[in-house]
C-alpha positions in Angstrom: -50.4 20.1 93.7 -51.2 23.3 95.9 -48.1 23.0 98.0 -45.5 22.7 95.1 -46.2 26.1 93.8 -44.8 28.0 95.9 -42.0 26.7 94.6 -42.7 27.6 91.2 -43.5 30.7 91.9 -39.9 31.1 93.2 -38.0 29.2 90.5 -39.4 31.3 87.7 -38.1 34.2 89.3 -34.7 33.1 89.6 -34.9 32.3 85.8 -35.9 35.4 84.8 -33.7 37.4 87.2 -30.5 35.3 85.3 -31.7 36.1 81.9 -32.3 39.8 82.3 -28.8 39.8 83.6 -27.3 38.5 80.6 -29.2 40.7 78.7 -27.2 43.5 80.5 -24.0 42.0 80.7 -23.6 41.1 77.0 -24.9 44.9 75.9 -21.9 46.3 77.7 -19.9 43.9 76.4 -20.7 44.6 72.7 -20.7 48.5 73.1 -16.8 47.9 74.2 -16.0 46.4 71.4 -17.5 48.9 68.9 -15.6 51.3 70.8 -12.2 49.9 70.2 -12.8 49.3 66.1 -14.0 53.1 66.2 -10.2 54.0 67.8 -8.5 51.5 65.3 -10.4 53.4 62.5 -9.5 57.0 63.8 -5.7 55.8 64.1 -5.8 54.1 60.5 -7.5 58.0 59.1 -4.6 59.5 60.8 -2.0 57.2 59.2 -3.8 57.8 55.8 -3.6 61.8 56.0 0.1 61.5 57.5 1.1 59.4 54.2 -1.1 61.9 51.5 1.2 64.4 53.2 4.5 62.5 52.4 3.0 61.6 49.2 2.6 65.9 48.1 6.3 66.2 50.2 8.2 63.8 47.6 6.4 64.7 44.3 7.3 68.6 45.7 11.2 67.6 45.7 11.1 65.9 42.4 9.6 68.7 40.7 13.1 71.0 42.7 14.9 68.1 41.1 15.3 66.2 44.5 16.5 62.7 43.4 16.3 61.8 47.0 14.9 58.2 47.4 11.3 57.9 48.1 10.4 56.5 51.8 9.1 53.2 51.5 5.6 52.1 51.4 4.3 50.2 54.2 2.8 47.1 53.8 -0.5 47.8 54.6 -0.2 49.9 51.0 2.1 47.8 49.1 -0.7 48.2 46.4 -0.1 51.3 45.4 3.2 51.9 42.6 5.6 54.4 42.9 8.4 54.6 40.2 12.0 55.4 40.7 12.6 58.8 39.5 16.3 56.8 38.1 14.0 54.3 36.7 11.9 56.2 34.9 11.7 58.5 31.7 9.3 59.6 29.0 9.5 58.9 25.4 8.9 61.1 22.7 7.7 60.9 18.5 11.7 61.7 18.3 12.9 58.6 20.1 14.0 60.4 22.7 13.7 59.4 26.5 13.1 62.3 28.5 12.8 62.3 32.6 10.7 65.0 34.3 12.4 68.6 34.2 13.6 68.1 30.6 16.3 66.0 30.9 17.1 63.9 27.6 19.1 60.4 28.9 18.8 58.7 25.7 18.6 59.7 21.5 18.9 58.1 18.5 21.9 57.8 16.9 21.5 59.2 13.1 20.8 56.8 10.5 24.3 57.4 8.8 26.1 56.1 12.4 24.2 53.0 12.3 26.5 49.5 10.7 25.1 48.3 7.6 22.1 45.6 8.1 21.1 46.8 11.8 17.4 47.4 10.5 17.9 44.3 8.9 17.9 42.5 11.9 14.7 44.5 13.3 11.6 42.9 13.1 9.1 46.3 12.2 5.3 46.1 11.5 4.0 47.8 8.7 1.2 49.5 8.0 -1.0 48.5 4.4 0.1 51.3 3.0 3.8 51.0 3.6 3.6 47.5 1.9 1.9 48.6 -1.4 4.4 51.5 -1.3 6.9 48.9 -0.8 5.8 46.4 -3.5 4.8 49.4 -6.0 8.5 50.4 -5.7 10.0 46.1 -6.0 7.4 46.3 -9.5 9.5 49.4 -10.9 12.4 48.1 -10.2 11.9 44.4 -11.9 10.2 46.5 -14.9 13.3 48.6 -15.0 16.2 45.6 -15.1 13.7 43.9 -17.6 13.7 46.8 -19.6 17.6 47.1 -19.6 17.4 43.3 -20.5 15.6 44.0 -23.7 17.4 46.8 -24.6 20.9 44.7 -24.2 19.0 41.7 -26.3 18.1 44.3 -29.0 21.8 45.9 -29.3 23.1 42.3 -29.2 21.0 41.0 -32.1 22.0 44.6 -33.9 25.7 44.1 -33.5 25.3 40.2 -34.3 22.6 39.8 -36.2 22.5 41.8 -39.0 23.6 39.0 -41.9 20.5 37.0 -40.3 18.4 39.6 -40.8 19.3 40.5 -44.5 19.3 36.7 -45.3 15.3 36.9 -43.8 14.3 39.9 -45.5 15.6 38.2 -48.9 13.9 34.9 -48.3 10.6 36.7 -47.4 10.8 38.6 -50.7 11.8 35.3 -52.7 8.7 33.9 -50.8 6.5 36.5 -52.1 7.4 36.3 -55.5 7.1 32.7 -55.7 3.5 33.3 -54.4 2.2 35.9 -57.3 4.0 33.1 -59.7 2.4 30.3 -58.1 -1.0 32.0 -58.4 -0.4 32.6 -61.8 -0.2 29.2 -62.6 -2.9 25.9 -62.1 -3.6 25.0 -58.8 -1.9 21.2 -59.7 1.6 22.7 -59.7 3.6 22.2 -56.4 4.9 25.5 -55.0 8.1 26.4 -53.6 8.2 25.5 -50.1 8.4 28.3 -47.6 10.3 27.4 -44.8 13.1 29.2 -45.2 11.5 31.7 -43.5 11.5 30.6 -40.2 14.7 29.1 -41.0 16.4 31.8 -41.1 14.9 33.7 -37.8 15.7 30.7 -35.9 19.2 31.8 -34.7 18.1 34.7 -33.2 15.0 33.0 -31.2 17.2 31.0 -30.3 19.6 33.8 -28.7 16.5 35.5 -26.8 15.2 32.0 -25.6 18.8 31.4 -23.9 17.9 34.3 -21.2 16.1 33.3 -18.3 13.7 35.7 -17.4 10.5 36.2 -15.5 7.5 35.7 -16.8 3.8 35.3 -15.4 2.0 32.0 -15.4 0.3 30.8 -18.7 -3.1 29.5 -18.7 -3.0 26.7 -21.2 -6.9 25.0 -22.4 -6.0 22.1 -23.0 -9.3 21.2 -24.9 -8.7 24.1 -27.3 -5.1 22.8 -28.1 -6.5 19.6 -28.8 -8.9 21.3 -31.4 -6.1 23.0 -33.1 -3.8 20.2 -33.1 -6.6 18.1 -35.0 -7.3 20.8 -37.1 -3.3 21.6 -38.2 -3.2 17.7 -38.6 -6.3 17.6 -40.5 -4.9 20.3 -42.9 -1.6 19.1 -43.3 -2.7 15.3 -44.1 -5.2 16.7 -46.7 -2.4 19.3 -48.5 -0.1 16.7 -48.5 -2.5 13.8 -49.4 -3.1 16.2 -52.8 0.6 17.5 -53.3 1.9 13.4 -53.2 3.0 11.6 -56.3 -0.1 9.2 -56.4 -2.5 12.1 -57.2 -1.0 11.7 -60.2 -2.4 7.9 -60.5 -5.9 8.9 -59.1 -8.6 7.8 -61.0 -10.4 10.9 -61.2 -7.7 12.1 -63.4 -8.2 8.9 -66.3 -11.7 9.0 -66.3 -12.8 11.1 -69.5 -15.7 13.5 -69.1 -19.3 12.1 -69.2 -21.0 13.7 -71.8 -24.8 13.7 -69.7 -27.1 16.2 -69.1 -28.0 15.4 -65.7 -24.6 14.3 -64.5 -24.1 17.9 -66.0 -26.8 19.4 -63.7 -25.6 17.4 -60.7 -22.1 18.7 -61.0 -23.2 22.5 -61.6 -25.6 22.7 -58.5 -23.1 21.3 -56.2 -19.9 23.9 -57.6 -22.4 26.9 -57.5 -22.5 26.7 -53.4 -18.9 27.3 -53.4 -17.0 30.6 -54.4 -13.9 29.4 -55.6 -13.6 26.2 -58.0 -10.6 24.9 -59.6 -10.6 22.7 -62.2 -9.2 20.0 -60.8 -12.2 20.2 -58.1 -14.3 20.0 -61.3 -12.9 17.0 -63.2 -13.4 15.2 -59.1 -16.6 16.0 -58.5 -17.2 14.8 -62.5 -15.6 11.6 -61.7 -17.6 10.5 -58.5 -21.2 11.6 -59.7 -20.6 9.3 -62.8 -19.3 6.7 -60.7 -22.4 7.0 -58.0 -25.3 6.7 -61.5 -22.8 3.6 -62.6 -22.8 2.0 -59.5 -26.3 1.9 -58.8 -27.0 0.5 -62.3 -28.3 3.9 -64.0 -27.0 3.8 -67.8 -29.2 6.4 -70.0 -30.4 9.6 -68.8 -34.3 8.1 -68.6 -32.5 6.0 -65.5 -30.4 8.5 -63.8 -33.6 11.1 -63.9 -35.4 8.6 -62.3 -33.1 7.7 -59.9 -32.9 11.9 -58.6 -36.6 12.4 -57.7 -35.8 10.9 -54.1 -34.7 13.7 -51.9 -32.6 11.1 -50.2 -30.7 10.3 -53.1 -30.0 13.9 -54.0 -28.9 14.5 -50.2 -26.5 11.1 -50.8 -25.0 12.7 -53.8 -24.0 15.6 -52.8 -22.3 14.1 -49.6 -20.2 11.6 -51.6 -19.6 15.0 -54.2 -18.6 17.1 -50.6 -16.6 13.9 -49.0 -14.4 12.9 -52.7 -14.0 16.5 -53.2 -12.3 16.8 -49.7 -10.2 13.5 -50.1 -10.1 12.5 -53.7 -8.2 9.1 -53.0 -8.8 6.0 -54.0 -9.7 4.0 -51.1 -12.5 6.8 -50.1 -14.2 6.3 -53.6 -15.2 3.0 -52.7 -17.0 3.4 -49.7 -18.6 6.1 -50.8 -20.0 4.3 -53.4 -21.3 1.7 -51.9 -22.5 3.7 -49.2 -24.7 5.5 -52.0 -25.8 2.5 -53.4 -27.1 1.4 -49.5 -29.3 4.4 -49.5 -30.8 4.3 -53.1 -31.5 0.6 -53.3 -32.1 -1.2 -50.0 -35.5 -0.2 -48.8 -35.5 2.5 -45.9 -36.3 -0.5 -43.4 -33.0 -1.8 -43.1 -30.1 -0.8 -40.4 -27.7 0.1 -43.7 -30.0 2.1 -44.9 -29.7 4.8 -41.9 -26.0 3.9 -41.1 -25.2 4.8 -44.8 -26.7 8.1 -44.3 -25.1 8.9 -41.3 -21.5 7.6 -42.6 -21.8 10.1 -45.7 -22.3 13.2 -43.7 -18.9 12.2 -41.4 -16.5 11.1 -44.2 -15.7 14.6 -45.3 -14.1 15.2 -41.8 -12.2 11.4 -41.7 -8.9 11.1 -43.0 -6.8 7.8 -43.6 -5.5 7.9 -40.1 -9.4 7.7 -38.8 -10.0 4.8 -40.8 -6.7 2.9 -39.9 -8.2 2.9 -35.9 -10.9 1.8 -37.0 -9.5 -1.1 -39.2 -7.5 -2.0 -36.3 -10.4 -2.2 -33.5 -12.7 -4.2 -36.7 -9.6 -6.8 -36.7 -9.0 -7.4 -33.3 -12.2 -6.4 -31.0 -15.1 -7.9 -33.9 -13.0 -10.7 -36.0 -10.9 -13.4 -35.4 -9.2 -16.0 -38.1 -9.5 -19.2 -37.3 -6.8 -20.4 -39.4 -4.2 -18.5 -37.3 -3.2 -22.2 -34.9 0.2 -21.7 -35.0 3.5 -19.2 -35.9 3.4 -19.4 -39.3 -0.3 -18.7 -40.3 -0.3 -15.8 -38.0 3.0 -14.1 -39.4 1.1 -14.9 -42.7 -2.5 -13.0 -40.7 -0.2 -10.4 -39.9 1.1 -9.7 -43.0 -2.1 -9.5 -45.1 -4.7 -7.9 -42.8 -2.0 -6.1 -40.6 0.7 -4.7 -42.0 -1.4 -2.4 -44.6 -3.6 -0.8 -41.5 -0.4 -0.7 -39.0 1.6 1.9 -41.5 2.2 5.1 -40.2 -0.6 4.5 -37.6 -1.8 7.2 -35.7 -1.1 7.5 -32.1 -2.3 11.3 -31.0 -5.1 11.8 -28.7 -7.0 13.9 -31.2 -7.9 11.3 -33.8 -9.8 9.3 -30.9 -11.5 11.8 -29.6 -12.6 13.1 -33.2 -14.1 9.3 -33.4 -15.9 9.6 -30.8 -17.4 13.0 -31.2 -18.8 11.6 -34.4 -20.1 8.7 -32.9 -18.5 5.7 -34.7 -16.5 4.8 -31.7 -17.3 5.2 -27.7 -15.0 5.1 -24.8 -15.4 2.6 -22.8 -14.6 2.8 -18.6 -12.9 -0.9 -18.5 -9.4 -1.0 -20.4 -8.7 -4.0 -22.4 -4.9 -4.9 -23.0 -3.9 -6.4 -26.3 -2.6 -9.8 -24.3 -6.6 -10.6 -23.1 -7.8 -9.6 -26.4 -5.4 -12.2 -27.6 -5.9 -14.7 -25.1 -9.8 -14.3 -25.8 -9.8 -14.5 -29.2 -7.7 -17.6 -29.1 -8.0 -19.5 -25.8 -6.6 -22.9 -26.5 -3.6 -21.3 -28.1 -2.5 -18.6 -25.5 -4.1 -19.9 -22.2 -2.7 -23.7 -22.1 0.5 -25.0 -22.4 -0.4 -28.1 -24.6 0.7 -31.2 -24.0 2.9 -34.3 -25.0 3.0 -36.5 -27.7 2.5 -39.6 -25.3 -0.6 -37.7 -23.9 -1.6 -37.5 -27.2 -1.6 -41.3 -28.1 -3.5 -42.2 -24.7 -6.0 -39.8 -25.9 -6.1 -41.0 -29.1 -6.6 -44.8 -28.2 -5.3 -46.1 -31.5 -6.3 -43.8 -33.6 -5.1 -41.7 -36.1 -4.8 -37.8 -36.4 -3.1 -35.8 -39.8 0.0 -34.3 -38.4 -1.4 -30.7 -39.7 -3.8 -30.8 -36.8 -1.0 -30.4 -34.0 0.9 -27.8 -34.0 3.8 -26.9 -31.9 2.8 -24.4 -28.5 3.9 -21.2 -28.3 4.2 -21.0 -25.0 6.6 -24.1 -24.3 8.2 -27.2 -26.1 4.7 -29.2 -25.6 2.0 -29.4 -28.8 -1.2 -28.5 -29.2 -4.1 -29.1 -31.3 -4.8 -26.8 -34.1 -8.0 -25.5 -32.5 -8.9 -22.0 -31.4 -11.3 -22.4 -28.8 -14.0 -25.1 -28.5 -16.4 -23.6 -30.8 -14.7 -24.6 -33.5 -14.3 -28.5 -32.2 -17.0 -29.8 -34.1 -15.5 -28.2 -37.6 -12.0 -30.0 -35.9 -13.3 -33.2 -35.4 -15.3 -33.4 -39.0 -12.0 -32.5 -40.8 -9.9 -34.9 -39.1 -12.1 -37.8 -39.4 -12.5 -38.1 -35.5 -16.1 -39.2 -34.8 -15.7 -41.1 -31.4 -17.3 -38.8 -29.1 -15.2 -40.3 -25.9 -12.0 -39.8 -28.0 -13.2 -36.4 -28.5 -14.0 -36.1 -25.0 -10.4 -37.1 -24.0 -9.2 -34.4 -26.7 -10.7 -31.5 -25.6 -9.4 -32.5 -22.1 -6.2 -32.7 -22.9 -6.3 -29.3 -24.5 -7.7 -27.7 -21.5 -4.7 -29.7 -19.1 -2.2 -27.3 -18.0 -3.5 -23.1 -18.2 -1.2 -20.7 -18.7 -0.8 -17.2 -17.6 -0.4 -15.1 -20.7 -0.4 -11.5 -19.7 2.6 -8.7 -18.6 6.1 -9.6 -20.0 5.7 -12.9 -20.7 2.9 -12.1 -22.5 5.3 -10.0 -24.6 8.0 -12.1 -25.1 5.7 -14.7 -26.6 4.1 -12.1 -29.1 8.0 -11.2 -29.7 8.9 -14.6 -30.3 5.7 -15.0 -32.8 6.5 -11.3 -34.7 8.2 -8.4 -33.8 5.0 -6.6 -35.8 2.7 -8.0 -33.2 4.7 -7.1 -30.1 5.0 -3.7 -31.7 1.1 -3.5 -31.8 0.9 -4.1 -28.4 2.3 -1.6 -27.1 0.8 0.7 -29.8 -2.4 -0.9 -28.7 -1.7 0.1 -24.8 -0.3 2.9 -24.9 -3.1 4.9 -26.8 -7.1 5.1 -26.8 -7.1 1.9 -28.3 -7.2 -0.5 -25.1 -10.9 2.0 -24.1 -12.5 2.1 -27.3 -15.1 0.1 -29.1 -16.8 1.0 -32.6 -20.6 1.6 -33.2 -22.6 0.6 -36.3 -21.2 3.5 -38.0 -17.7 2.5 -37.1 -18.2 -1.0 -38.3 -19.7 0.2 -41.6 -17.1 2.8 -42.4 -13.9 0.1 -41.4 -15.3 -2.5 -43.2 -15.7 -0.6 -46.2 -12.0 0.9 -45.7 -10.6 -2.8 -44.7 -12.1 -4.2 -48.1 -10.6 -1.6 -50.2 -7.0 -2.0 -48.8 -6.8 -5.6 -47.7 -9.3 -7.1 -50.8 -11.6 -8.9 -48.3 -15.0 -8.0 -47.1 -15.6 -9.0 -43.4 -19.2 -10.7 -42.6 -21.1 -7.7 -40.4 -24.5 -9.4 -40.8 -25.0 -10.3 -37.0 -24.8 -6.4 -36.2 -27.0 -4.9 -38.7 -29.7 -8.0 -38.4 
C-alpha cells in the first residue's frame, strides 16, 4: 500500500491542475461574450436616437406642410403606426374632415341638395329622448286627422241629416207625452211602445259606424256581461210575462176578495215593506194568501190564527206573497202552494220539509225558462217510461211530456249558471250526450239490433207470444221484444203468460244477440227517423249546459212541481227524499 502512493500523490495533482484550468479558461470565455451584447446594445441606443431624430425631422415638415412621404420603418419597429398625412384627416361637430394646417377635404352637402329618402335609407340611433319627441309628435298628428274626421262626420250628418234629426226630436216628444198619459192612467194598461226612438237615430249610427277608425283595445268582463244579460232577460220575460194577453185569464184576477181579518193582516204587513203598491199587486198578493190558508185546510179565522203562530209559516207566507207577486202566472201558484203546505204540515223531520223552505226563497228569481231546464234534465236524467218500446209510443211520450217543456226553450249560458248559483242544479266535469242518455235509459231498444222472426220461434219452442210484445227495431228491419232493459223482464214475462224460465232464458239471449253502436250520426238519423222533435233535442241537449248538469233536491222539487202543473202528472220522487 506504501509504494502506490506516490502515485496518488501525483495523480491528484494532475486533477486539480486540469480543473483550476478550466476554471480560467471558461471565465475569459464568458467575459467575451458580455462584451459583445454590451456593443450590440450600444449600436441598437444609437439606432434608437438616430430614428427619434427622423421621427422630430418628419412631424417638423408636416407642420411646413411637407407632404413628402415618410421614410419607412424598419422592421425591427414595425410596431409602431405612422399615418399617411393623405390618409388622414380630422372630423369635426360640423361634419367636416379637416387635415392638419386647416385644410377642409370634405363637408356636407346642405340638407336641401340631398334626393328625397337618402336619410331614409340611413340607419341612425336615437337617443330616449329623440323617440318620445318622435312619438309625442306621431300622437298629435293621429289626434289631429281624427279630429278633422269628426269634424267632416259632423258637417256630413248636418248637411244629410237634418230630416232624421227633426223626425227624433218629434218621436222623443210623442214619447214623453205618452209617458205623463200613461202614468195617469192604471198600471194594467199597455203603453205605447217606445222604440221609435232608436228607430229613428239608426241611420245616422249607422253612417258613423261605416268609418274605420282607430280605436284602443276594450277590456270586456265577461262575468259582468253575463250578469246583465240575465238581468235584461230577467226583466224583459217578467214585463212581457204581465203585458201578454193571458194576464187577462189569470186567476188572481176571478177570485173575489176574501172578506177575513187575518188574511187582511197578512196582506197589509207584507205591502207596508214596499213603497209603491198598485192595485193590481194588491188583488195578487189577496189571491195567493187566501189560496195558501185554503190549501192547508184553514176555513174560519179560529184556524188560520192558529195556523200563523209558527214563525216558519209566517216566513212561508210571505215568500209565496214575494214569489206570486214577482210572477203572478198560473203554473207558479201551484208549486207555491204546495210548497207552503210542505212546510206547515209535514213535521220538520222530513227532507221536504227543508227543501220547501229553501225552494220558496229561490222562486222569486226563477222564471218559466228556469223551470223548462229543469223539466227537461227531471225527464231524461231521473225518469224513464217504460211504455215507450217502439215509434209510436215514443212520438206519443214526446208529445205529452215533451213538447209542453221543449217551447221556446232556453239555450243562453245565463239561465244555467243562475241554476247553479242557486243550488238546484250542479255542473258536472263528465259530459253526457243525449244518444248515451238514450241508449241508457233504454238498452234493449237502442243498443241491439233485434232479431228474426225464425230466431224468435226457436226461442220460443212452441210457444206462443201476443204480437204486441214484438215490436219492429229501430235500428234495422229485425224485431225486438217490447222490453226496455232487463229490469223490467219479470213484469214482461208475467204479462205475456211466459213462465218457462229456460224459454225465458233463450229470450233474454236473443235480445242481447247482435249490439249496436248507437252514438254520432247514426245515432241521429235514428232519432230523425223516430221524430224530428227528438233529433231537435239533441242537438239542443249538446249544444248547451244541458249535457254537464244534474239537479239537486231542490231542483227535483221545484221541476216536479212545474212538470205536474203543465203536463197533469206528478213524477214519483220518493227514492230521493227517503
Amino acid at each position: 500500500m506504501a509504494k502506490f502512493l506516490p502515485y496518488a500523490i501525483l495523480a491528484g495533482i494532475v486533477v486539480i491542475f486540469f480543473i483550476v484550468c478550466y476554471i480560467l479558461y471558461a471565465g475569459g470565455k464568458s467575459g467575451d461574450k458580455k462584451g459583445g451584447r454590451q456593443k450590440k446594445n450600444n449600436q441598437s441606443f444609437a439606432e434608437q436616437r438616430e430614428l427619434e431624430q427622423k421621427r422630430s425631422l418628419s412631424v417638423r415638415e408636416l407642420d411646413r406642410g411637407n407632404t413628402a412621404p415618410v421614410t419607412k420603418l424598419t422592421r425591427d419597429n414595425r410596431r409602431e403606426r405612422q399615418e399617411d398625412p393623405k390618409e388622414t384627416a380630422f372630423v369635426t361637430t360640423k361634419g367636416e374632415a379637416v387635415r392638419k394646417g386647416g385644410k377642409i377635404v370634405y363637408q356636407e352637402v346642405p340638407a336641401a341638395s340631398h334626393p328625397a329618402g337618402t336619410e331614409a335609407d340611413a340607419t341612425k340611433i336615437l337617443s330616449r329622448s329623440e323617440i318620445l319627441a318622435a312619438m309625442e309628435k306621431k300622437d298629435k298628428e293621429e289626434a289631429a286627422i281624427q279630429k278633422a274626421e269628426l269634424g267632416e262626420l259632423r258637417r256630413e250628418k248636418r248637411s244629410h241629416g237634418e230630416s232624421d234629426e227633426l223626425a227624433g226630436m218629434a218621436s222623443v216628444v210623442a214619447a214623453d207625452l205618452a209617458e205623463k198619459e200613461a202614468e195617469k192612467l192604471p198600471f194594467t194598461q199597455p203603453m205605447e211602445p217606445l222604440s221609435a226612438v232608436h228607430i229613428t237615430d239608426s241611420g245616422a249610427k249607422k253612417r258613423d259606424l261605416d268609418k274605420t277608425r282607430s280605436m284602443k283595445p276594450v277590456h270586456v268582463d265577461a262575468a259582468g256581461t253575463e250578469r246583465r244579460i240575465a238581468a235584461d232577460a230577467a226583466v224583459i220575460q217578467r214585463v212581457a210575462a204581465h203585458s201578454s194577453d193571458d194576464s187577462d185569464k189569470a186567476a188572481w184576477r176571478k177570485e173575489p176578495l176574501r172578506d177575513s181579518p187575518v188574511i187582511a193582516l197578512c196582506v197589509k204587513t207584507f205591502l207596508n215593506q214596499y213603497g209603491f203598491v198598485t192595485e193590481d199587486l194588491t188583488k195578487q198578493v189577496q189571491y195567493i194568501t187566501a189560496a195558501a190558508f185554503e190549501r192547508i185546510g184553514c176555513r174560519s179565522e179560529t184556524d188560520r190564527t192558529e195556523a200563523m203562530r209558527s214563525f216558519d209559516a209566517q216566513e212561508a207566507l210571505r215568500n209565496i206573497q214575494k214569489a206570486y207577486a214577482a210572477h203572478p202566472e198560473d203554473y207558479v201558484a201551484p208549486v207555491l202552494l204546495r210548497a207552503f203546505y210542505d212546510i206547515v204540515c209535514r213535521p220538520q223531520t222530513e227532507t221536504r220539509h227543508l227543501v220547501a223552505m229553501d225552494a220558496l226563497k229561490v222562486m222569486p228569481y226563477l222564471s218559466r225558462s228556469h223551470y223548462q231546464i229543469l223539466s227537461m234534465l227531471l225527464l231524461f236524467l231521473y225518469s224513464r217510461n217504460s211504455h215507450n218500446v217502439d215509434k209510436e209510443t215514443f212520438v206519443q211520450y214526446i208529445d205529452k211530456y215533451v213538447m209542453p217543456v221543449i217551447n221556446r226553450f232556453p239555450t243562453e249560458r245565463p239561465y244555467f249558471q243562475q241554476l247553479d248559483y242557486l243550488n238546484c242544479t250542479a255542473v258536472e266535469e263528465k259530459e253526457t250526450h243525449f244518444a248515451e242518455i238514450l241508449a241508457d235509459s233504454y238498452p234493449l231498444l237502442f243498443r241491439y239490433h233485434g232479431f228474426t222472426e225464425e230466431e224468435l220461434r226457436k226461442a220460443l219452442h212452441g210457444k206462443q207470444i201476443p204480437k204486441e210484445f214484438v215490436v219492429q227495431s229501430f235500428n234495422s228491419p229485425l224485431i225486438k221484444l217490447a222490453l226496455v232493459d232487463d229490469v223490467m223482464s219479470a213484469r214482461f214475462f208475467r204479462l205475456t203468460g211466459i213462465t218457462d224460465r229456460s224459454v225465458q232464458e233463450r229470450l233474454l239471449r236473443l235480445a242481447h244477440k247482435r249490439p249496436a253502436s248507437f252514438r254520432g250520426e247514426e245515432a241521429l238519423d235514428i232519432m230523425e227517423d223516430i221524430s224530428p222533435v227528438l233529433a231537435d233535442l239533441s242537438d239542443i241537449w249538446d249544444s248547451t249546459m244541458l249535457r254537464v248538469s244534474t239537479l239537486s233536491l231542490l231542483g227535483l222539487y221545484l221541476a216536479q212541481g212545474y212538470v205536474k202543473q203543465v203536463v197533469g202528472e206528478e213524477f214519483d220522487l220518493s227514492r230521493w227524499f227517503e
